[in-house]
C-alpha positions as CSV (number, residue, x, y, z in Angstrom):
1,X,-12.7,-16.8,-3.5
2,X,-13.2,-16.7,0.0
3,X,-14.9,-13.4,2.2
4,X,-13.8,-12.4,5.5
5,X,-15.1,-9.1,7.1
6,X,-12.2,-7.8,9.1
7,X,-14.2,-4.8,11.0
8,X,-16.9,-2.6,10.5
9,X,-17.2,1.1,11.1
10,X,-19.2,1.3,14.8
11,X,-17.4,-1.9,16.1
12,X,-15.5,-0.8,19.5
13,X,-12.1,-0.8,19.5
14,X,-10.3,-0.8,23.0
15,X,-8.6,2.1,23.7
16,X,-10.0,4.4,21.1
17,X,-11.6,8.0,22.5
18,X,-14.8,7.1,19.5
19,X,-17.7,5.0,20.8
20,X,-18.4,4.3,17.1
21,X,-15.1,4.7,15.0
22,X,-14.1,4.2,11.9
23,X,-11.7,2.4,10.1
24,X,-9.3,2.8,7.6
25,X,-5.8,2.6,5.9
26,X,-5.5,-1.3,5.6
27,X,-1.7,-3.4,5.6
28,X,-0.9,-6.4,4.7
29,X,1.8,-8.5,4.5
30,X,3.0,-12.5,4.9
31,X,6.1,-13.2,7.6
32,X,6.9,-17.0,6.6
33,X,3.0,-18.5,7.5
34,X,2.0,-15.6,9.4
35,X,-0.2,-12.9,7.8
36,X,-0.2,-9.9,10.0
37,X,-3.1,-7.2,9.0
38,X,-2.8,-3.2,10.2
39,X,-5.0,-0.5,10.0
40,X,-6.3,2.6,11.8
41,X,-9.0,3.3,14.3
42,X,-10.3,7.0,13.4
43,X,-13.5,9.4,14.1
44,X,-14.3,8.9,10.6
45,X,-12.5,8.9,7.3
46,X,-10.9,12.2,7.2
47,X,-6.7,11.7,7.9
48,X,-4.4,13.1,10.2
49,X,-4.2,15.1,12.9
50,X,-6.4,12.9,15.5
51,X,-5.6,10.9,18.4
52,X,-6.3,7.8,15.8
53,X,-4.4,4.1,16.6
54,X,-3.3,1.7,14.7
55,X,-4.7,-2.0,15.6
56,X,-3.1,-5.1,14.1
57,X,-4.9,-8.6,13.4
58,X,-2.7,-11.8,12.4
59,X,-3.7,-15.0,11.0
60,X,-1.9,-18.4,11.1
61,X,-4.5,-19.9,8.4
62,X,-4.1,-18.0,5.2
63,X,-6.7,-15.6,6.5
64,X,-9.4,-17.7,6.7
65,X,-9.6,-16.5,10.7
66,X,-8.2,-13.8,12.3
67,X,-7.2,-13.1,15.8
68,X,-9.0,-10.2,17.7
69,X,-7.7,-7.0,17.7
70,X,-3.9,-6.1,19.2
71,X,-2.9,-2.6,19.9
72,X,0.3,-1.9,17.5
73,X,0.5,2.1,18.4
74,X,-1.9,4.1,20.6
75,X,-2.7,7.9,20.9
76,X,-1.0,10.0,23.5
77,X,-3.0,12.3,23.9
78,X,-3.8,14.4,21.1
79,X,-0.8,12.7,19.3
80,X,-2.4,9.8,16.8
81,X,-0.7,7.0,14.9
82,X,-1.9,5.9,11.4
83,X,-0.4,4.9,7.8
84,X,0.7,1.6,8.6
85,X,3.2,0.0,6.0
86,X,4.1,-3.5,6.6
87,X,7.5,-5.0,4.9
88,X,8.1,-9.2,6.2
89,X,10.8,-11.7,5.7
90,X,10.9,-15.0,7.3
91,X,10.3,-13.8,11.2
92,X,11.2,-10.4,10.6
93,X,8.7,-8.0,10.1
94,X,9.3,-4.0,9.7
95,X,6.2,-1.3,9.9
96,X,6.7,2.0,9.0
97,X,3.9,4.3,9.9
98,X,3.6,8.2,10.6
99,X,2.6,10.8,13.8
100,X,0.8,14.0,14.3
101,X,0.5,16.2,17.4
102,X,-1.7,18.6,15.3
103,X,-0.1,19.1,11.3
104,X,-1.5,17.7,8.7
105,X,0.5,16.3,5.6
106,X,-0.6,19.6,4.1
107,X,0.2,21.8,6.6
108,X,3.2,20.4,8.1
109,X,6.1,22.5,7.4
110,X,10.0,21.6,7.5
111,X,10.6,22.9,11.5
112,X,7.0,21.0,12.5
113,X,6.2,18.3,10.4
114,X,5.1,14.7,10.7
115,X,7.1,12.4,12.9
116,X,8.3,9.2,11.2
117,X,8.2,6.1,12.9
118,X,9.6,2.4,12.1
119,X,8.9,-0.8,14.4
120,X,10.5,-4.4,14.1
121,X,9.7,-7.1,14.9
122,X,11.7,-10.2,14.9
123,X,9.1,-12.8,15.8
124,X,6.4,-12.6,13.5
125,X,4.6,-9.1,15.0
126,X,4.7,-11.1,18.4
127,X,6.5,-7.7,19.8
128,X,8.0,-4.5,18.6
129,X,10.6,-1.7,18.8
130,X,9.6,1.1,17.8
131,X,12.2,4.0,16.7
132,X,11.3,7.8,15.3
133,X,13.7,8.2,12.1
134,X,13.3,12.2,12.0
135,X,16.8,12.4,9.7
136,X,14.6,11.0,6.9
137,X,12.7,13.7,5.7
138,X,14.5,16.1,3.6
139,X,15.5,20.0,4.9
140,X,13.0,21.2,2.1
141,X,10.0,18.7,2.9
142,X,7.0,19.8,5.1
143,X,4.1,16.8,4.9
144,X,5.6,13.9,4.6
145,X,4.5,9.8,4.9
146,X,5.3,6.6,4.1
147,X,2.6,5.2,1.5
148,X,0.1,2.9,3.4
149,X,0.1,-1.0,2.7
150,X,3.7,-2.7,2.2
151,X,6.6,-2.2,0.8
152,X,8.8,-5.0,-0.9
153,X,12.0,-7.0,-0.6
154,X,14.1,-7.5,-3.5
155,X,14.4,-11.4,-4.0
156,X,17.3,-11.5,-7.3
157,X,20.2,-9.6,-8.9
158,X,22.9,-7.7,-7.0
159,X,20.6,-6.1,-4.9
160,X,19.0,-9.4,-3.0
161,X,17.7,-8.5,-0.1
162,X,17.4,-5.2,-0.2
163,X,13.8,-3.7,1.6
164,X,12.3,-0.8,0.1
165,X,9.1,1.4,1.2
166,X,7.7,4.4,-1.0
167,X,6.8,7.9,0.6
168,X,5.0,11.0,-0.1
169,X,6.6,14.1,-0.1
170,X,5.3,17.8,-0.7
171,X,8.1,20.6,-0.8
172,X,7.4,23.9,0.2
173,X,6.2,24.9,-2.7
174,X,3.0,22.6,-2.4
175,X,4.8,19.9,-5.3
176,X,3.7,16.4,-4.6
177,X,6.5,14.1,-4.8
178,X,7.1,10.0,-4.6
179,X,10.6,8.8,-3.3
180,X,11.5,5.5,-2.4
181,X,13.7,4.4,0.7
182,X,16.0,1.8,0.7
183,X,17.7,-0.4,3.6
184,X,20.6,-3.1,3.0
185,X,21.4,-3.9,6.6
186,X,18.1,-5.2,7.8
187,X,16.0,-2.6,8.1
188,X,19.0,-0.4,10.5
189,X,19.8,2.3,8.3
190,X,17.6,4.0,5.0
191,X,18.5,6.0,2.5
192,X,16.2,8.2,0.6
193,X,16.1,7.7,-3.2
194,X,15.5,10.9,-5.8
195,X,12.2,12.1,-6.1
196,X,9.8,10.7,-8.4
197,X,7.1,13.3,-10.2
198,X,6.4,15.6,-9.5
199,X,2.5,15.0,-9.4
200,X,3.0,11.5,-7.9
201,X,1.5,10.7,-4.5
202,X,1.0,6.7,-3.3
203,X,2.9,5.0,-4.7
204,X,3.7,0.7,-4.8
205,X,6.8,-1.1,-6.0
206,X,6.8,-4.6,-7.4
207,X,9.8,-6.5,-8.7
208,X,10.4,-7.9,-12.1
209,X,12.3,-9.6,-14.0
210,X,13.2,-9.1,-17.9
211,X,15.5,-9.6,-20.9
212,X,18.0,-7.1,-20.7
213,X,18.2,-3.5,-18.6
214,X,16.0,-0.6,-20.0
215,X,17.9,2.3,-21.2
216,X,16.2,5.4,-20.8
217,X,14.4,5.8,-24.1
218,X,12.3,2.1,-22.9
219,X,12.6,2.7,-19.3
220,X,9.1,3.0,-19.5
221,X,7.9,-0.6,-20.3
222,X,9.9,-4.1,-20.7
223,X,9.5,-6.7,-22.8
224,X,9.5,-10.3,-21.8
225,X,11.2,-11.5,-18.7
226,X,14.5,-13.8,-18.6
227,X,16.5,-13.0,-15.4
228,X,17.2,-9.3,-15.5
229,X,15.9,-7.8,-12.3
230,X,14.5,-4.5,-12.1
231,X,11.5,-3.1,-9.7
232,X,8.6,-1.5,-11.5
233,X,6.7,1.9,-9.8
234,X,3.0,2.3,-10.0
235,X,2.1,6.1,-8.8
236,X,-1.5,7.0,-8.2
237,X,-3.1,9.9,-10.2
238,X,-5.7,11.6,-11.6
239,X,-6.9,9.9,-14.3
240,X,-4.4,7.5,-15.0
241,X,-2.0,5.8,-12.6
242,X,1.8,6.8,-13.5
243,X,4.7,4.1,-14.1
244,X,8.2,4.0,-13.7
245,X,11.2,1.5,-13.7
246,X,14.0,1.1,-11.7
247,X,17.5,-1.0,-12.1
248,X,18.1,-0.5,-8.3
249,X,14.6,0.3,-6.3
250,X,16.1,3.5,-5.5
251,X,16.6,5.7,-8.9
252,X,13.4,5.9,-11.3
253,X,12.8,6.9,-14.7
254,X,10.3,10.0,-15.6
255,X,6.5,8.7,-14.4
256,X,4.3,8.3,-17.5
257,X,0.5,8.0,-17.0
258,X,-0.4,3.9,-18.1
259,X,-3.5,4.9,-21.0
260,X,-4.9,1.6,-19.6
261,X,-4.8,2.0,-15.6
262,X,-7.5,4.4,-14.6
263,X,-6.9,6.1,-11.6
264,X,-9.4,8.8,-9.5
265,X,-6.4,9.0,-7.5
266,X,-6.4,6.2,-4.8
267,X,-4.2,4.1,-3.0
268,X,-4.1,0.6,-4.5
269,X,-2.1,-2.8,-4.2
270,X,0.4,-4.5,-6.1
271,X,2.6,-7.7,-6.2
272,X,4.6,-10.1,-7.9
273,X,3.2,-13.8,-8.0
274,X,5.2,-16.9,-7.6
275,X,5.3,-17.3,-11.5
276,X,6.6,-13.7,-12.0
277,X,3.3,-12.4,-13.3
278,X,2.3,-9.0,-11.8
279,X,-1.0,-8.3,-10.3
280,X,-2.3,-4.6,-9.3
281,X,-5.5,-3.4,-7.7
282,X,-6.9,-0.2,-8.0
283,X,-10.6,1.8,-8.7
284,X,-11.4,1.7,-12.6
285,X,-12.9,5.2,-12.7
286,X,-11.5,7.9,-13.7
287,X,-12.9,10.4,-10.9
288,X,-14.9,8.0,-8.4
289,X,-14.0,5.9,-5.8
290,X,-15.9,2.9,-6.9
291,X,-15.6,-0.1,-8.7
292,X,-12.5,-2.2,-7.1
293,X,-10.6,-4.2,-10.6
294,X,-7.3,-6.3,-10.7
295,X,-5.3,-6.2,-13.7
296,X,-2.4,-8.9,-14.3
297,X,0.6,-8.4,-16.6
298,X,2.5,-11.1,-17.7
299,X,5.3,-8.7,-19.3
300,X,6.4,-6.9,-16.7
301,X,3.9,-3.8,-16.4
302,X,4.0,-3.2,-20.6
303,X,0.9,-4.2,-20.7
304,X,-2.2,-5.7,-18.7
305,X,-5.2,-7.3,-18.9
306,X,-8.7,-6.4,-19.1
307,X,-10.4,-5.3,-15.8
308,X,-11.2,-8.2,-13.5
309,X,-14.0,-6.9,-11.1
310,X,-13.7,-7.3,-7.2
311,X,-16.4,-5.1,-6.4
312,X,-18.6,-2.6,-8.6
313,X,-19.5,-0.5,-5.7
314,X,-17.8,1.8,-3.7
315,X,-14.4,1.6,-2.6
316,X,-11.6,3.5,-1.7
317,X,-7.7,1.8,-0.6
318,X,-6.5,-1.5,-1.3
319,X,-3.7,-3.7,-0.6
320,X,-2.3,-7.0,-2.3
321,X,0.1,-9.6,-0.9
322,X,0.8,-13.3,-2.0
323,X,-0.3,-15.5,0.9
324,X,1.9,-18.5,1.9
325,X,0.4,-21.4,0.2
326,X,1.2,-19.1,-3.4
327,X,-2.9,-17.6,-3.8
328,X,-3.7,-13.9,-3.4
329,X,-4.6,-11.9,-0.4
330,X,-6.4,-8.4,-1.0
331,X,-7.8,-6.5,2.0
332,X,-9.9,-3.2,1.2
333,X,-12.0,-0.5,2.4
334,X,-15.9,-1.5,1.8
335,X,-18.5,1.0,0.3
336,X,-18.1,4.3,2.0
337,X,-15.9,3.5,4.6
338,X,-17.9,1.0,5.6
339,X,-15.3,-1.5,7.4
340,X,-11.8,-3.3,5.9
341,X,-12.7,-6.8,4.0
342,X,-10.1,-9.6,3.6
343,X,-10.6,-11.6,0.3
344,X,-8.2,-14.7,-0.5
345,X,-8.3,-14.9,-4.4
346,X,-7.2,-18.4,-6.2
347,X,-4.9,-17.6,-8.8
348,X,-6.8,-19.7,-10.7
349,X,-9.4,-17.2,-11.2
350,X,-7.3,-14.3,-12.4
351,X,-8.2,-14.6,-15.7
352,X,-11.3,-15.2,-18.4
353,X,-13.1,-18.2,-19.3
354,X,-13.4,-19.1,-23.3
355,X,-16.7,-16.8,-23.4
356,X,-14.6,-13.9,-22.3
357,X,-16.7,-14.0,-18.9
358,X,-14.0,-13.6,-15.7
359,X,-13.3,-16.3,-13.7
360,X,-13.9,-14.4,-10.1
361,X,-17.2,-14.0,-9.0
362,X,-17.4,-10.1,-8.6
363,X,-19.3,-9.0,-4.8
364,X,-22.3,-7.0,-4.0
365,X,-22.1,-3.5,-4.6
366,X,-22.5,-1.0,-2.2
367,X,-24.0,2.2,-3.4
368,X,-22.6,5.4,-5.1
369,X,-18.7,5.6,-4.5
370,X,-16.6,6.3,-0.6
371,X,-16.4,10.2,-0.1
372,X,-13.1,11.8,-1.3
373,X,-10.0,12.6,1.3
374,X,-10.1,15.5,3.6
375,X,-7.5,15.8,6.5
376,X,-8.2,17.3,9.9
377,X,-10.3,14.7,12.4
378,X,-11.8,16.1,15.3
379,X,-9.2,15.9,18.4
C-alpha cells in the first residue's frame, strides 16, 4: 500500500473566492496510463448552491505523484461547478458534472433546476469541450445529478462499448430515484434508463460476467461467472446498500438492500478487476460516517467478503478504479473533511492471511466520524 495526500482542507486553491476551502467530491478514473483525479473546491462541506470549482490533478505514474492543481470548471459568479464523474477509454475521457445559480438538488424544481453539464476530452484531460445536456432531465424531475466518481464502459457481450453514468433524481413529489444513462456513439448522444427505487440515491455500476442471464426471480444475485455479461447496481442507503442487475446497463431489476453491505448512506466506489472479481468501498456503519472497508466478491455481487479495513476513523465519499499496471486505486475524503487521500492497493493484499488477520495494513484513525450532508454553502 502506498499513501499520497492529495489536498488538505485550508490549502489555497487559485481562483477560489475561500482563503481556506475545503474539499470534496473526489473522481477517479484511468485514460490508457493516465490517471486523471477531480474534485471540488468549496467553503466547507455543505453541497450546492456556491460559487464552488472543480480542480483536476493527473498522474503519469500510477499515482505515485501528482501534478499541481488544473482548473477543470470555474465559478461565474455565483454560478458553481461540482460532482465530477469521470468515464475514460484509451485517450478519450468524458466528465459529467452538475451547475447551480442558486437551487439546490432539493429545491430545484422542473422550470429551475440544476444544469447538466458533460466535457470531453480526446487527449487524455489535456483539454475539454464542455456542452450543457438540459434534454436529460425528465419533465417531472426537479433536483437532479450525476452520481460523483465514474461511471463505466462496457468491455463484452452485444453491448461493447457502451458508456454508462448513474444519476440521482427526485420527482416532485420528494421520491428519490437512481437512473442510469447510456451512450453508444462515443459519448454524443444519452439516453436515460428507467428509474431505479425509489429510495435509491448514489449509485455505482460495475460489470460482470456469469453463467447464464438472470430471470427475474434471481435477478437479484448470480452464480458463478462463464461469459454472460450483465452490469451489477450498488445504490446507497440507509442501513444497507441496495443491489440490482442489469442485462443491458440501462434496465434494472427491483433494488434489494445486501444484509451484508452496511450503508449510513454514503457515496462509495466500485470496480471490476482484471480477473473479474468485484471490489466495492463503502463506510461499515450503519448510521456513521466512519470506518472506510473494501469488500471483494468473487461471484458476481452474490456474496462478499468480510470487511477489509482502509481506515477506522472518519470518512465520508470514496471512489475505486483499476490503475494501469492491474492494482487498485481508491481516493477518499479523510476524517471530517479533512482533505482527499490517494491510496494504490496491491491486489495482493485484498484478502486474509491463514490467521484470518487482513493482509492491508489499515491507517490512523481520525476521530469520531465526518459531519452528515447539508446543502446551501454560503455565496
Amino acid at each position: 500500500m502506498e499513501v499520497v495526500e492529495i489536498v488538505r482542507t485550508g490549502d489555497p486553491s487559485p481562483g477560489s473566492p475561500y482563503a481556506q476551502p475545503c474539499f470534496r467530491i473526489p473522481a477517479l478514473a484511468a485514460s490508457g496510463e493516465r490517471l486523471l483525479l477531480a474534485y471540488d473546491v468549496r467553503e466547507d462541506w455543505r453541497d450546492l448552491p456556491g460559487p464552488f470549482d472543480i480542480m483536476l490533478r493527473t498522474s503519469d505514474d500510477v499515482g505515485r505523484t501528482w501534478s499541481s492543481p488544473i482548473p477543470f470548471r470555474m465559478h461565474d459568479g455565483s454560478v458553481g461547478y461540482g460532482d465530477a464523474s469521470l468515464i475514460a477509454e484509451g485517450d478519450d475521457v468524458w466528465c459529467w458534472y452538475v451547475s447551480s445559480d442558486g437551487p439546490s438538488f432539493f429545491t430545484a424544481t422542473a422550470g429551475h433546476g440544476l444544469g447538466l453539464w458533460l466535457a470531453h476530452s480526446v487527449d487524455r484531460g489535456e483539454t475539454w469541450t464542455h456542452t450543457e445536456v438540459p434534454g436529460l432531465r425528465p419533465s417531472d424531475v426537479g433536483g437532479m445529478f450525476a452520481t460523483s466518481g465514474n461511471g463505466i464502459v462496457l468491455r463484452q457481450g452485444p453491448y461493447a462499448g457502451r458508456l454508462l453514468q448513474p444519476f440521482v433524481l427526485r420527482t416532485q413529489d420528494g421520491k428519490r430515484w437512481a437512473a442510469v444513462a447510456a451512450s453508444d456513439d462515443r459519448g454524443v448522444t444519452w439516453t436515460l434508463g428507467p428509474r431505479v427505487g425509489p429510495d435509491c440515491d448514489e449509485t455505482k455500476v460495475v460489470e460482470v460476467v456469469e453463467d447464464e442471464p438472470r430471470s427475474a426471480e434471481t435477478a437479484a444475485g448470480p452464480s458463478a461467472r462463464d461469459g454472460v455479461g450483465g452490469v451489477l447496481l450498488l445504490a446507497r442507503d440507509r442501513p444497507r446498500r441496495r443491489t440490482s442487475w442489469s442485462a443491458d446497463g440501462l434496465t434494472y431489476s427491483l433494488p434489494e438492500p445486501h444484509s451484508a453491505l452496511l450503508d449510513p448512506g454514503c457515496n462509495g466506489g466500485a470496480v471490476t478487476l482484471p480477473d473479474e472479481r468485484l471490489v466495492i468501498s463503502l463506510l461499515d456503519h450503519e448510521t456513521d460516517r466512519c470506518r472506510l472497508v473494501l469488500r471483494v466478491s468473487d461471484d458476481a455481487g452474490l456474496t462478499w467478503s468480510p470487511s477489509i479495513v482502509v481506515d477506522p476513523g472518519a470518512a465520508a465519499y470514496s471512489v475505486l478504479a483499476v490503475l494501469p499496471d492491474g492494482d487498485l486505486g481508491l481516493v477518499y475524503e479523510v476524517g471530517d473533511y479533512h482533505g482527499i487521500r490517494f491510496i494504490r492497493i496491491g491486489v495482493d493484499e485484498l484478502g486474509f492471511g491463514d490467521d484470518g488477520q487482513q493482509r492491508l495494513e489499515s491507517l490512523s484513525p481520525s476521530p469520531g466520524a465526518a459531519k452528515p450532508p447539508v446543502a446551501g454553502a454560503a455565496p
